[in-house]
N, CA, C and O atoms as a Tripos MOL2 file, in Angstrom:
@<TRIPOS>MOLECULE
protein
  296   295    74     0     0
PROTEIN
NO_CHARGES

@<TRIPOS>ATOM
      1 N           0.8260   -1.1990    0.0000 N.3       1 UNK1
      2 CA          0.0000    0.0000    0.0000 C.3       1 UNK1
      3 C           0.8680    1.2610    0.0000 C.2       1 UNK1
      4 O           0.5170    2.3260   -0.5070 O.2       1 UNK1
      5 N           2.2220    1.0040    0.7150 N.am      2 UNK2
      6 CA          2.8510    2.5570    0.7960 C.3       2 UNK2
      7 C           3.4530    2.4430   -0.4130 C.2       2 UNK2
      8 O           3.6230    3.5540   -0.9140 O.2       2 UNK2
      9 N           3.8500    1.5320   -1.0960 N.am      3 UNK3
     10 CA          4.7690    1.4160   -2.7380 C.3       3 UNK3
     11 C           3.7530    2.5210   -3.2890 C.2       3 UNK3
     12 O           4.1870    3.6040   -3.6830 O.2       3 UNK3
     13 N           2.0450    2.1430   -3.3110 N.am      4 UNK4
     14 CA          1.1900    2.7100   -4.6680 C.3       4 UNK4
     15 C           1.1500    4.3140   -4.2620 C.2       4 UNK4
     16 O           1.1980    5.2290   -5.0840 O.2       4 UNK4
     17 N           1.0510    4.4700   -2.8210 N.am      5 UNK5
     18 CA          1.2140    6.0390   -2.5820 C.3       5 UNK5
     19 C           2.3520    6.6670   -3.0570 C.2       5 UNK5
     20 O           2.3600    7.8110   -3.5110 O.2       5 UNK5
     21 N           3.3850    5.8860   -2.9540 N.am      6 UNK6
     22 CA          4.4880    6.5420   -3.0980 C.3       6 UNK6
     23 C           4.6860    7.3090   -5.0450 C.2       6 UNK6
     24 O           4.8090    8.4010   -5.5990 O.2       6 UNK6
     25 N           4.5980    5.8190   -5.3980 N.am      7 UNK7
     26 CA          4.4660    5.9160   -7.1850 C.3       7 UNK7
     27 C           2.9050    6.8520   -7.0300 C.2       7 UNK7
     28 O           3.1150    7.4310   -8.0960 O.2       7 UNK7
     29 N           1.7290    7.3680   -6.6350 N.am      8 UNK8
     30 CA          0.9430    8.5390   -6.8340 C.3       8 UNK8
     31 C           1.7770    9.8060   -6.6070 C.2       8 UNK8
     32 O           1.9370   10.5990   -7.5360 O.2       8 UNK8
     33 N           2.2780   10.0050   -5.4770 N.am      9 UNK9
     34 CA          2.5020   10.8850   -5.1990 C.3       9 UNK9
     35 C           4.0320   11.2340   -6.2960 C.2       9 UNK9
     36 O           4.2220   12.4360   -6.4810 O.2       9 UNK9
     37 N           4.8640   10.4460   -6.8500 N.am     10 UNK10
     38 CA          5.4460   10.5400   -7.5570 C.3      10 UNK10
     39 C           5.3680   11.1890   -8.8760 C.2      10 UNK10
     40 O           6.0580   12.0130   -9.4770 O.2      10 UNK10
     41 N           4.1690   10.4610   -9.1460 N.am     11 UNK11
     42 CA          3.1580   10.5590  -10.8680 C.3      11 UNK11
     43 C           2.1480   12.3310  -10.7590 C.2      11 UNK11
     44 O           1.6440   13.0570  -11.6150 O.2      11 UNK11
     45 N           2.2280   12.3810   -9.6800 N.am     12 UNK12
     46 CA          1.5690   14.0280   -9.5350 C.3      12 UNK12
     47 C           2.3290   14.9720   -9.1220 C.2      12 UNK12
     48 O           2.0110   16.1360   -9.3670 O.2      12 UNK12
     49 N           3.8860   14.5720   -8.1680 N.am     13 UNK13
     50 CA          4.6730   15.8610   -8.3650 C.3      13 UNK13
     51 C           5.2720   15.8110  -10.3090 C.2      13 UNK13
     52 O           5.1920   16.7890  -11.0530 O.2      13 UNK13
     53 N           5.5810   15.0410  -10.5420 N.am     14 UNK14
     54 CA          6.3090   14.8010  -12.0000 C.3      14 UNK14
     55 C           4.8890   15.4790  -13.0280 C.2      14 UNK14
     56 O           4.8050   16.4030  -13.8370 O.2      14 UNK14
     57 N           4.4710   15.0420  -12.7910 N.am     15 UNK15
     58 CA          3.1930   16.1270  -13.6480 C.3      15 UNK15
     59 C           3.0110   17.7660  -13.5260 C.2      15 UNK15
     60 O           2.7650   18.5030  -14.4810 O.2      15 UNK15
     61 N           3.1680   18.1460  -12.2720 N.am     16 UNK16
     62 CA          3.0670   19.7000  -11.4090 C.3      16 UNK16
     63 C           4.4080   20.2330  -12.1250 C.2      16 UNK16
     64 O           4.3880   21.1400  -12.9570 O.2      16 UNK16
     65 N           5.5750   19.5660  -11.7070 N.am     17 UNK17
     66 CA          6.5570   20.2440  -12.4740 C.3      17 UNK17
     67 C           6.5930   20.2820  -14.3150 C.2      17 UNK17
     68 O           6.8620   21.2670  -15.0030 O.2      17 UNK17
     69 N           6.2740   19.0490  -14.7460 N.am     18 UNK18
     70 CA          6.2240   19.6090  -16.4250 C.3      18 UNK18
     71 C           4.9430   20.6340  -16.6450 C.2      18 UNK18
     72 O           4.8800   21.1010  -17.7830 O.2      18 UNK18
     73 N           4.2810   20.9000  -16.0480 N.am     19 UNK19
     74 CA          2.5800   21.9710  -16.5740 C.3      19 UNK19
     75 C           3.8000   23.0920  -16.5460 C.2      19 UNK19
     76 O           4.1580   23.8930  -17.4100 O.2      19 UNK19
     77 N           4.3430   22.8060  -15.0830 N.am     20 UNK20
     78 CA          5.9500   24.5230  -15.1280 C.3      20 UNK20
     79 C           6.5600   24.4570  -15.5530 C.2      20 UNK20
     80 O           7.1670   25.5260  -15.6030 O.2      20 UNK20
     81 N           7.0380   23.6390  -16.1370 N.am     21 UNK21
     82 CA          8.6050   24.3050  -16.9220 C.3      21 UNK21
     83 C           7.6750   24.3730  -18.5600 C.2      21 UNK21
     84 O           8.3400   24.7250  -19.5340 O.2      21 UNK21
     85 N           6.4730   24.0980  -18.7320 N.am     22 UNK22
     86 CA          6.0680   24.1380  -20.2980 C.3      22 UNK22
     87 C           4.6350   25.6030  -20.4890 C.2      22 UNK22
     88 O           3.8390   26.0130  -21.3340 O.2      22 UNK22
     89 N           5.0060   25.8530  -19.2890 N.am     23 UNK23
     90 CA          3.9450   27.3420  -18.9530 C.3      23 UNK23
     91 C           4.3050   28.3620  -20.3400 C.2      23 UNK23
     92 O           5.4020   28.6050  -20.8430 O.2      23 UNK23
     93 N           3.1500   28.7670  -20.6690 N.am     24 UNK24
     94 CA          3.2650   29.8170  -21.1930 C.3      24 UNK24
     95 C           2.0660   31.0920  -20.8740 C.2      24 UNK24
     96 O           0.8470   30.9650  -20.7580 O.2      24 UNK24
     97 N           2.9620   32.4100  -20.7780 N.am     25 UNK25
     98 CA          1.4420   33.0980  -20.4610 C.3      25 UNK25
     99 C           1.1540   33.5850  -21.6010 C.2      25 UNK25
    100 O           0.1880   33.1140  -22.2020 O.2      25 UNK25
    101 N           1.7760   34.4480  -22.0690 N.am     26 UNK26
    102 CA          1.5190   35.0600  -23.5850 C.3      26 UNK26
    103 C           1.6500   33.9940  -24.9690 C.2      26 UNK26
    104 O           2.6020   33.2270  -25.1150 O.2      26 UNK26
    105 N           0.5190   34.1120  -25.9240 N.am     27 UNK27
    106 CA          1.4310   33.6800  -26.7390 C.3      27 UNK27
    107 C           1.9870   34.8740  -27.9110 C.2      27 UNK27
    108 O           1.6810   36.0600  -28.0400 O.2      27 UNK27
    109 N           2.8570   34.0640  -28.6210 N.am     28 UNK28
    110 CA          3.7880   35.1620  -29.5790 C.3      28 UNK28
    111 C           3.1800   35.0380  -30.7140 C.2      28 UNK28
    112 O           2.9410   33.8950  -31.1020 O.2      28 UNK28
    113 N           2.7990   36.1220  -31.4880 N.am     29 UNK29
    114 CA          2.0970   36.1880  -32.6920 C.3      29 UNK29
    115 C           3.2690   36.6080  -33.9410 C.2      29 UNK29
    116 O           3.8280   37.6870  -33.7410 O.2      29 UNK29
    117 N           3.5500   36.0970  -34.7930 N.am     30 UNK30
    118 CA          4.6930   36.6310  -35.8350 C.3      30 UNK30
    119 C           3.8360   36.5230  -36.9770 C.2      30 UNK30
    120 O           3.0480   35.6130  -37.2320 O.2      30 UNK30
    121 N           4.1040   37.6430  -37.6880 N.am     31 UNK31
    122 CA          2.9790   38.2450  -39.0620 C.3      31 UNK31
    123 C           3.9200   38.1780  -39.9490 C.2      31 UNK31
    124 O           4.7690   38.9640  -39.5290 O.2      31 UNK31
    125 N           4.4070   37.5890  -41.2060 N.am     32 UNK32
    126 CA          5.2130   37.9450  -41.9590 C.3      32 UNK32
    127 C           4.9050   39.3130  -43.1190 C.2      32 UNK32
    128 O           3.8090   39.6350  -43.5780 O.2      32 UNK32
    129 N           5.6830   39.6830  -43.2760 N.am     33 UNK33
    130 CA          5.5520   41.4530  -43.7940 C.3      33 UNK33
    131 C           6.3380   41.6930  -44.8940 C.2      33 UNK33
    132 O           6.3510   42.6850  -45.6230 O.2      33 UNK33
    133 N           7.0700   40.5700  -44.9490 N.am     34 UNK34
    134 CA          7.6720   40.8090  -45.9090 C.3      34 UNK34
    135 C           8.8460   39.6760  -46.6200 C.2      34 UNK34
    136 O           9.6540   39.1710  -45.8410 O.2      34 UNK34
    137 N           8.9170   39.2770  -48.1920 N.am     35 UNK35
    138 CA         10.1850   38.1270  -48.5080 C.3      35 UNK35
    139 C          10.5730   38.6170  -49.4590 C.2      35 UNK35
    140 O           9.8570   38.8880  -50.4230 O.2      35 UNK35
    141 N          12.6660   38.9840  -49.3300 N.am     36 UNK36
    142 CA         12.6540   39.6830  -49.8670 C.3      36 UNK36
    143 C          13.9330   38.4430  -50.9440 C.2      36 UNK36
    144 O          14.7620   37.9000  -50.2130 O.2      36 UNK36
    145 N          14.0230   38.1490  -52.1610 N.am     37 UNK37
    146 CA         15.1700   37.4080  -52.7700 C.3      37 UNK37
    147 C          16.2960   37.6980  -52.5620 C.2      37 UNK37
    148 O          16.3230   38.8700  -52.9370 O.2      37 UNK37
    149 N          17.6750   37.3550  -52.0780 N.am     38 UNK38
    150 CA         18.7360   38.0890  -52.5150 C.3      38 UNK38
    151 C          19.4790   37.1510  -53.6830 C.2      38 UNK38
    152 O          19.7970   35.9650  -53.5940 O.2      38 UNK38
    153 N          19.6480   38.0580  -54.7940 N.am     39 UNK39
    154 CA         20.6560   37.1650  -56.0550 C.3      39 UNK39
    155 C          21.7680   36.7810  -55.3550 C.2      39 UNK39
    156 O          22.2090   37.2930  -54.3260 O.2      39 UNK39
    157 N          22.3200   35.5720  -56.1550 N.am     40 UNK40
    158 CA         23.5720   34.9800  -56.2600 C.3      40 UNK40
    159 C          23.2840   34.0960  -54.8550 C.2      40 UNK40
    160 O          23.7570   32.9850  -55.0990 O.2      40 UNK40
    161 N          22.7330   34.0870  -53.5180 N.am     41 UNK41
    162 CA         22.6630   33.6360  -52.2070 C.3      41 UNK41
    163 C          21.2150   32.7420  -52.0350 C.2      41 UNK41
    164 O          20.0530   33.1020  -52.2210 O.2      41 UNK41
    165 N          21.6550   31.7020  -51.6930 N.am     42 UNK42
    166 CA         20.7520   30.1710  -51.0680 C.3      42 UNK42
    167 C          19.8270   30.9010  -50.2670 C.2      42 UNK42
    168 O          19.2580   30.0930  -49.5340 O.2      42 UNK42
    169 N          19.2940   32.4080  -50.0130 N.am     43 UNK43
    170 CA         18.7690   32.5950  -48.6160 C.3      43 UNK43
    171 C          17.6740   33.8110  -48.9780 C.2      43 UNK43
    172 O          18.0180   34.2380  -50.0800 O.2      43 UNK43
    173 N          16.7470   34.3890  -48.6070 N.am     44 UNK44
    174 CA         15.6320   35.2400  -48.7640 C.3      44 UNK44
    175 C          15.6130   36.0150  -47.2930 C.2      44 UNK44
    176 O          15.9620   35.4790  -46.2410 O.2      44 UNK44
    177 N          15.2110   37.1670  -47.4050 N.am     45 UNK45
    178 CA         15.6570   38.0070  -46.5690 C.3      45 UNK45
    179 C          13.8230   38.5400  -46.3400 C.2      45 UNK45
    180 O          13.0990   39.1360  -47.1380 O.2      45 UNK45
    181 N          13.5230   38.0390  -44.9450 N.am     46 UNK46
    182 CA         12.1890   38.0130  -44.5010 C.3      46 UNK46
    183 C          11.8930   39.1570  -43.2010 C.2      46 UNK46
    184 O          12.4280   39.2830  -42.0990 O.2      46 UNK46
    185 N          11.3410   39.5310  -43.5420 N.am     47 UNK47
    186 CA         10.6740   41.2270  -42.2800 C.3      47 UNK47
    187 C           9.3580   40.1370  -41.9260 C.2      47 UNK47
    188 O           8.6850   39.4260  -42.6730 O.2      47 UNK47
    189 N           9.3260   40.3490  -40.4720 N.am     48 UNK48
    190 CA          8.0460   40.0880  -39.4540 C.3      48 UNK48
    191 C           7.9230   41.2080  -38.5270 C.2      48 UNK48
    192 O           8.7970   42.0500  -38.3170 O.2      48 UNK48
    193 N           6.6560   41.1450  -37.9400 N.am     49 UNK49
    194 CA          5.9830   41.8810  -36.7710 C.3      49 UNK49
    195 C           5.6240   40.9690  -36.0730 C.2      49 UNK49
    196 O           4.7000   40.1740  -36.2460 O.2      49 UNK49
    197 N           6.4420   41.0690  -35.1520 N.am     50 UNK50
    198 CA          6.6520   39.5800  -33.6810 C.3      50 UNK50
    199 C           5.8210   40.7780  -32.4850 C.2      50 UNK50
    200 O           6.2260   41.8650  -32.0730 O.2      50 UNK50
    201 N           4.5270   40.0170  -32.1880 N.am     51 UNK51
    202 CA          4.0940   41.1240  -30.7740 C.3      51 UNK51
    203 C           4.1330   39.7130  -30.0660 C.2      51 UNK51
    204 O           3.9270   38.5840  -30.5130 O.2      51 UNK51
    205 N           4.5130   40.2280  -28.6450 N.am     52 UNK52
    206 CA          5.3460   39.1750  -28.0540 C.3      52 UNK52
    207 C           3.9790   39.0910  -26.5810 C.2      52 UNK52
    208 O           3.5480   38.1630  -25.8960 O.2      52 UNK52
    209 N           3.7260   40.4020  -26.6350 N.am     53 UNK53
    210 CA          2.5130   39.5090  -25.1270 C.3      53 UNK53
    211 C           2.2100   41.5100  -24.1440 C.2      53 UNK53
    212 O           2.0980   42.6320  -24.6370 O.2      53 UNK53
    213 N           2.1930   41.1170  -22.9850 N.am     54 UNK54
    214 CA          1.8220   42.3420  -22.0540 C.3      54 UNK54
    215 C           3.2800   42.3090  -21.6730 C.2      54 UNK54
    216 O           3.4520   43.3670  -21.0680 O.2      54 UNK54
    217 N           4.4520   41.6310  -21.7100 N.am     55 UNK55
    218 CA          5.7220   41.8160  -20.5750 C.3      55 UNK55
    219 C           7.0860   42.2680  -21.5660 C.2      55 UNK55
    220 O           8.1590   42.7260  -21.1730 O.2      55 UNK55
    221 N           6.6140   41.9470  -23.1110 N.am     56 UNK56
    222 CA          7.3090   42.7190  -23.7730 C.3      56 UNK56
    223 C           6.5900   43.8700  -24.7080 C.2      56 UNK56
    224 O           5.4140   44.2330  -24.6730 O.2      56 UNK56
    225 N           7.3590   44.2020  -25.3180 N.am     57 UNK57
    226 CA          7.2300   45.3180  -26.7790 C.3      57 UNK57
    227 C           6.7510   44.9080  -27.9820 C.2      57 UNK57
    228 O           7.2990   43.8210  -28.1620 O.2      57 UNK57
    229 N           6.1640   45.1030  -28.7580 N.am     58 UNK58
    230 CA          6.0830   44.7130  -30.2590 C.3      58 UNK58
    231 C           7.5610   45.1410  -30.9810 C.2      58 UNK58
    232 O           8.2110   46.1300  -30.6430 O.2      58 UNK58
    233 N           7.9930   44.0850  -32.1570 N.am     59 UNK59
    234 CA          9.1470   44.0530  -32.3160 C.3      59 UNK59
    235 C           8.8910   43.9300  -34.2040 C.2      59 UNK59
    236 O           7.9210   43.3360  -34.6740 O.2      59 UNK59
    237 N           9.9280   44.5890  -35.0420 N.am     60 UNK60
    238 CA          9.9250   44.2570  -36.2960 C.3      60 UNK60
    239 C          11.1500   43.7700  -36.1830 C.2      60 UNK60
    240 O          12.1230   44.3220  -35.6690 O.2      60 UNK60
    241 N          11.0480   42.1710  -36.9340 N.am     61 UNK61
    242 CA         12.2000   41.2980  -36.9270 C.3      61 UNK61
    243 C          12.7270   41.1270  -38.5170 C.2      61 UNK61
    244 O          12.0450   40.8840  -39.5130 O.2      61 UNK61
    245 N          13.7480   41.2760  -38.4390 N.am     62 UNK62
    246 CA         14.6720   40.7860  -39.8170 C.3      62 UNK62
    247 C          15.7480   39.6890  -39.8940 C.2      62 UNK62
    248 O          16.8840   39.8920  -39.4660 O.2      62 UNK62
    249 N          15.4150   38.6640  -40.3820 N.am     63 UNK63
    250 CA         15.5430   37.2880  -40.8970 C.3      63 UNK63
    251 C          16.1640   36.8520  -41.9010 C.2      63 UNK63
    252 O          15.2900   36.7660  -42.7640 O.2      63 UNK63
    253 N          17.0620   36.5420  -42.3110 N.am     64 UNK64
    254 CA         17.4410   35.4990  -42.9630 C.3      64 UNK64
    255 C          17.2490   34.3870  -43.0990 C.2      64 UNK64
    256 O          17.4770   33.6810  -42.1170 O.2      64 UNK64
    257 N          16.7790   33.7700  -44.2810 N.am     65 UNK65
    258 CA         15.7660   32.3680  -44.2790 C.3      65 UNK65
    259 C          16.6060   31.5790  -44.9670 C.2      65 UNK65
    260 O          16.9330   32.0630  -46.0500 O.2      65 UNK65
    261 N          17.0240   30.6320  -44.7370 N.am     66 UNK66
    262 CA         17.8020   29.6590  -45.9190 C.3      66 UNK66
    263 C          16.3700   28.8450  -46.2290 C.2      66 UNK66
    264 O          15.2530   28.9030  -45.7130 O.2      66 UNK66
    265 N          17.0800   27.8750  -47.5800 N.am     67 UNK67
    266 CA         16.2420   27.0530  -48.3110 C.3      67 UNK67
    267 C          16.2680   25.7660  -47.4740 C.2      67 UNK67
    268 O          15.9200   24.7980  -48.1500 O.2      67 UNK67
    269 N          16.5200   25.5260  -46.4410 N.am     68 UNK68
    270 CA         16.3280   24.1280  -45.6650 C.3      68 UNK68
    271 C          15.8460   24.9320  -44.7810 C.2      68 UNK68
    272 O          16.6460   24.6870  -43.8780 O.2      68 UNK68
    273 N          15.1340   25.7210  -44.3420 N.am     69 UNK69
    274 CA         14.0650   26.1000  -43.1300 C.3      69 UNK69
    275 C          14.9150   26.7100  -41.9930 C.2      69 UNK69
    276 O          14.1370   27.3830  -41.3180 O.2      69 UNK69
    277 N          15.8120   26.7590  -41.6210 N.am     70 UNK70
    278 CA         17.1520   27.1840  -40.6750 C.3      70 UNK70
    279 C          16.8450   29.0220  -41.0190 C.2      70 UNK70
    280 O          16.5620   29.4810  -42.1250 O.2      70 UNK70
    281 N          16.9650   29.6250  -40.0370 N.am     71 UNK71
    282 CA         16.7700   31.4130  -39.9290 C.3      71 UNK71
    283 C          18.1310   31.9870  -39.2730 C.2      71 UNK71
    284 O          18.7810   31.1870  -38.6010 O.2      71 UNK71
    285 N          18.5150   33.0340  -39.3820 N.am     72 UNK72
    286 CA         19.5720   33.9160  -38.5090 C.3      72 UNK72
    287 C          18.7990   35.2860  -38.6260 C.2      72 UNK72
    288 O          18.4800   36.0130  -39.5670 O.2      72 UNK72
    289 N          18.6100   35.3250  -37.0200 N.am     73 UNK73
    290 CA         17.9240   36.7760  -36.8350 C.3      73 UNK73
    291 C          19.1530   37.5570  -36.9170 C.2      73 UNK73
    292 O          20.1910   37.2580  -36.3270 O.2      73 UNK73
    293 N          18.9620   38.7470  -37.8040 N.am     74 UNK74
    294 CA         19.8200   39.9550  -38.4200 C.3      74 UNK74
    295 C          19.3750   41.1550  -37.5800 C.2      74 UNK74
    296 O          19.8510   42.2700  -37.7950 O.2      74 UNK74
@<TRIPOS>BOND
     1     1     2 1
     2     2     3 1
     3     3     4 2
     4     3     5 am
     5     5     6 1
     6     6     7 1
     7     7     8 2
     8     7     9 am
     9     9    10 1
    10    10    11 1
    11    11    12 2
    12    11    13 am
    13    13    14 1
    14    14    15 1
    15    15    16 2
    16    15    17 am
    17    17    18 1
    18    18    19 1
    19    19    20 2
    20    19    21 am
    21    21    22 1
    22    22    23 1
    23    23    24 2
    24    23    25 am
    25    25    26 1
    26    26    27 1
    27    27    28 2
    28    27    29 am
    29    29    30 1
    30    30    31 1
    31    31    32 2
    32    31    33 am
    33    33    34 1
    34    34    35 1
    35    35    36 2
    36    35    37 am
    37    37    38 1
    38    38    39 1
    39    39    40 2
    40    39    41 am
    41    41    42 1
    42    42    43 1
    43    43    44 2
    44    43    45 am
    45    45    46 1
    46    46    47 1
    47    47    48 2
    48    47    49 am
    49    49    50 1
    50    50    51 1
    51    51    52 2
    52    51    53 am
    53    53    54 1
    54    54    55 1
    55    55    56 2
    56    55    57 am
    57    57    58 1
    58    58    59 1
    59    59    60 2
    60    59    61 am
    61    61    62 1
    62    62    63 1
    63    63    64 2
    64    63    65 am
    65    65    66 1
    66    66    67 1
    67    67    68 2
    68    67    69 am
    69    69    70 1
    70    70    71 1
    71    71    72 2
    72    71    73 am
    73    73    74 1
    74    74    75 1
    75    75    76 2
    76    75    77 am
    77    77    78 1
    78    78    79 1
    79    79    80 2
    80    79    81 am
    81    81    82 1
    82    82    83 1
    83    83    84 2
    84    83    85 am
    85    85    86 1
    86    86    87 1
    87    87    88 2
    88    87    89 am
    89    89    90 1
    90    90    91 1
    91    91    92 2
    92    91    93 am
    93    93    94 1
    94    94    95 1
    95    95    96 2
    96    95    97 am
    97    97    98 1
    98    98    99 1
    99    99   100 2
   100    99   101 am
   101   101   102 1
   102   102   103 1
   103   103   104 2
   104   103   105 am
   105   105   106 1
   106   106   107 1
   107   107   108 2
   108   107   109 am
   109   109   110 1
   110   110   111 1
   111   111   112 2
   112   111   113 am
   113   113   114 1
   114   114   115 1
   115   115   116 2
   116   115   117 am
   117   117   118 1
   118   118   119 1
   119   119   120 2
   120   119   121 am
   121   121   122 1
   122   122   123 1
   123   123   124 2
   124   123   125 am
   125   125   126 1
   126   126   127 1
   127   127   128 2
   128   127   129 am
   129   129   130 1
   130   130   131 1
   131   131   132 2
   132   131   133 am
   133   133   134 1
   134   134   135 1
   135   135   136 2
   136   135   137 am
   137   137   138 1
   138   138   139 1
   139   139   140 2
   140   139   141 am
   141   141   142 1
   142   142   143 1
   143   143   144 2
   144   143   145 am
   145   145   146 1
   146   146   147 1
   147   147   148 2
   148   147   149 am
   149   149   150 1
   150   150   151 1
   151   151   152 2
   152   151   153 am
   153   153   154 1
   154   154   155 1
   155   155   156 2
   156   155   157 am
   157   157   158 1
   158   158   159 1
   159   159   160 2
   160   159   161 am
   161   161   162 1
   162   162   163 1
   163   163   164 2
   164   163   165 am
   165   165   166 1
   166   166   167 1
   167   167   168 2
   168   167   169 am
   169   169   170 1
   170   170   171 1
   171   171   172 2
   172   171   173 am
   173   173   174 1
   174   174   175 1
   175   175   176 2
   176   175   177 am
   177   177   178 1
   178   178   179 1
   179   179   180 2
   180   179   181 am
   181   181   182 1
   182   182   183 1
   183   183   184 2
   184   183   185 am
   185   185   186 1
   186   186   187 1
   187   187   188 2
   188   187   189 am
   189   189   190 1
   190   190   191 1
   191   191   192 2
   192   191   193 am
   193   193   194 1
   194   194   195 1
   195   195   196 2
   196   195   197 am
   197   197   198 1
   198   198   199 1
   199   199   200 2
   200   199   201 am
   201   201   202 1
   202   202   203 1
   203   203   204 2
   204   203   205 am
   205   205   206 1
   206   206   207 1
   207   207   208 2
   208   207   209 am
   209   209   210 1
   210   210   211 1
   211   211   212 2
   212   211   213 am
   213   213   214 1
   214   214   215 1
   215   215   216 2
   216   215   217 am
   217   217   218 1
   218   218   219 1
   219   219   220 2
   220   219   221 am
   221   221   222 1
   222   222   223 1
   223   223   224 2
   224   223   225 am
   225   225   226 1
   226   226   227 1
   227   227   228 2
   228   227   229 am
   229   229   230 1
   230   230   231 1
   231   231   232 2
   232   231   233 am
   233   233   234 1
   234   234   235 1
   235   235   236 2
   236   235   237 am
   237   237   238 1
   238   238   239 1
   239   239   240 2
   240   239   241 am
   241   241   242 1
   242   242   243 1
   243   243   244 2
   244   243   245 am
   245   245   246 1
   246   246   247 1
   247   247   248 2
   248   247   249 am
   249   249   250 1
   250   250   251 1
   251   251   252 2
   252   251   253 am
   253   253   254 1
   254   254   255 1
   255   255   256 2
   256   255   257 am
   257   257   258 1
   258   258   259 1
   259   259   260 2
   260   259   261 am
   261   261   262 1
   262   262   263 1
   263   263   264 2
   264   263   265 am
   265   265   266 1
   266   266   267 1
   267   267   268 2
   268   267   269 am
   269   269   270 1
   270   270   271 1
   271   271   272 2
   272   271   273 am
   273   273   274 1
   274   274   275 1
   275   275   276 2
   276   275   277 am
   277   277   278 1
   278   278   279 1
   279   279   280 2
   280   279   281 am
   281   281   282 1
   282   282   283 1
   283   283   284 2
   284   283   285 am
   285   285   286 1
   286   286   287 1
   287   287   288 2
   288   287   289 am
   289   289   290 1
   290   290   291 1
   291   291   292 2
   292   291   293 am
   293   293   294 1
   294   294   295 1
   295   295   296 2
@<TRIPOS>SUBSTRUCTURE
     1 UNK1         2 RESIDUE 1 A UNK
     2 UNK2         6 RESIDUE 1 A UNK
     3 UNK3        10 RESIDUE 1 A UNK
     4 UNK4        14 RESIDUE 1 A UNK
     5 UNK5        18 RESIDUE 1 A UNK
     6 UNK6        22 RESIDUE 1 A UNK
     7 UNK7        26 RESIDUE 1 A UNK
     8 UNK8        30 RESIDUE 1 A UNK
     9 UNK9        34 RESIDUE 1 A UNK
    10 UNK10       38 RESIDUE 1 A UNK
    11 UNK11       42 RESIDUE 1 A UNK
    12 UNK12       46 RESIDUE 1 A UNK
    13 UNK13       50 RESIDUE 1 A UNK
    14 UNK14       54 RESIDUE 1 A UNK
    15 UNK15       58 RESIDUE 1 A UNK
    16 UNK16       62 RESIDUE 1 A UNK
    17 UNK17       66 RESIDUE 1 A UNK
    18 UNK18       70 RESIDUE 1 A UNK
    19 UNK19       74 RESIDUE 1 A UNK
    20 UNK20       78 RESIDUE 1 A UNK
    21 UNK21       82 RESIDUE 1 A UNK
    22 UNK22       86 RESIDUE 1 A UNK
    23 UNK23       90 RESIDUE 1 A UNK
    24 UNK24       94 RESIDUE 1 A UNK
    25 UNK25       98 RESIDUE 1 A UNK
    26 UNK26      102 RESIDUE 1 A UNK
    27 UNK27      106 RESIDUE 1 A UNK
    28 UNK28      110 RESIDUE 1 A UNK
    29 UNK29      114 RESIDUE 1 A UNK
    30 UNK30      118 RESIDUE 1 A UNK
    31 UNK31      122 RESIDUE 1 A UNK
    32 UNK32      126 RESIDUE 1 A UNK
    33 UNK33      130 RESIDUE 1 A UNK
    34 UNK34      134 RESIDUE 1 A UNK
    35 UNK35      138 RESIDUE 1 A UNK
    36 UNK36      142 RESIDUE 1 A UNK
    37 UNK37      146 RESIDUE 1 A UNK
    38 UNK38      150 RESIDUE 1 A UNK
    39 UNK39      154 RESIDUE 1 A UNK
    40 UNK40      158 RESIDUE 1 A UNK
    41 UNK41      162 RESIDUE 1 A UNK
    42 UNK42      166 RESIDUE 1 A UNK
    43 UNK43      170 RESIDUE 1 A UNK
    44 UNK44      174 RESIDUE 1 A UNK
    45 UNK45      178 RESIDUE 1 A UNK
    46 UNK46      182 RESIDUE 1 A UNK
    47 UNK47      186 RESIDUE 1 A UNK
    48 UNK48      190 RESIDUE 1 A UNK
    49 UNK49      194 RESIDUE 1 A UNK
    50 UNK50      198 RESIDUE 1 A UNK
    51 UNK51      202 RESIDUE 1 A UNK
    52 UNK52      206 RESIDUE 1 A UNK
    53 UNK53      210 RESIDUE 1 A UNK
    54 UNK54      214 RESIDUE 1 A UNK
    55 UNK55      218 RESIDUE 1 A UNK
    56 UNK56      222 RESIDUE 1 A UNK
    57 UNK57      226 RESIDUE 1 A UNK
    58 UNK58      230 RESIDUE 1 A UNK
    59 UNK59      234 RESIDUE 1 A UNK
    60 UNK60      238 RESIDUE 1 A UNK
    61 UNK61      242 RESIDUE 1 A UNK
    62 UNK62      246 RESIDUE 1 A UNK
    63 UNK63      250 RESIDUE 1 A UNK
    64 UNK64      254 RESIDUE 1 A UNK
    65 UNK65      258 RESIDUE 1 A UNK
    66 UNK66      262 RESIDUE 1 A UNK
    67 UNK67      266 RESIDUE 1 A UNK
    68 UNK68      270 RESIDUE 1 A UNK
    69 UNK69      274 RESIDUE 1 A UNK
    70 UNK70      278 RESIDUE 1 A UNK
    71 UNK71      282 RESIDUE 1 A UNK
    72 UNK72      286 RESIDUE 1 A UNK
    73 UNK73      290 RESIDUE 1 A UNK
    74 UNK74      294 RESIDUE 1 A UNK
């Protein structure tokens, strides 16, 4: 009987902690605004409007997009 309490009480702290570490309050909205080609380069040069929630700012982001899905924020 104390094994099955133990494995409950196990199975409900291990649950309490993943709901927290996978919390989100805001979510992030990203609008794309813009794709821009660059010649001669594997990569497209992409403008967004990232509004991020109440704890940050609204942000215009500039991107570099390669052709396998991979980004470098610029």
């Amino acid at each position: 009987m104390r094994r099955i309490i133990i494995v409950v009480v196990i199975v409900i702290l291990s649950f309490i902690i993943w709901k927290l570490a996978s919390f989100k309050m805001f979510d992030v909205e990203s609008v794309s605004l813009s794709k821009i080609p660059v010649k001669g380069k594997n990569y497209v040069i992409e403008i967004n409007y990232v509004s991020a929630g109440a704890t940050t700012e609204d942000v215009i982001q500039v991107r570099r997009l390669y052709e396998n899905g991979e980004f470098d924020v610029v």
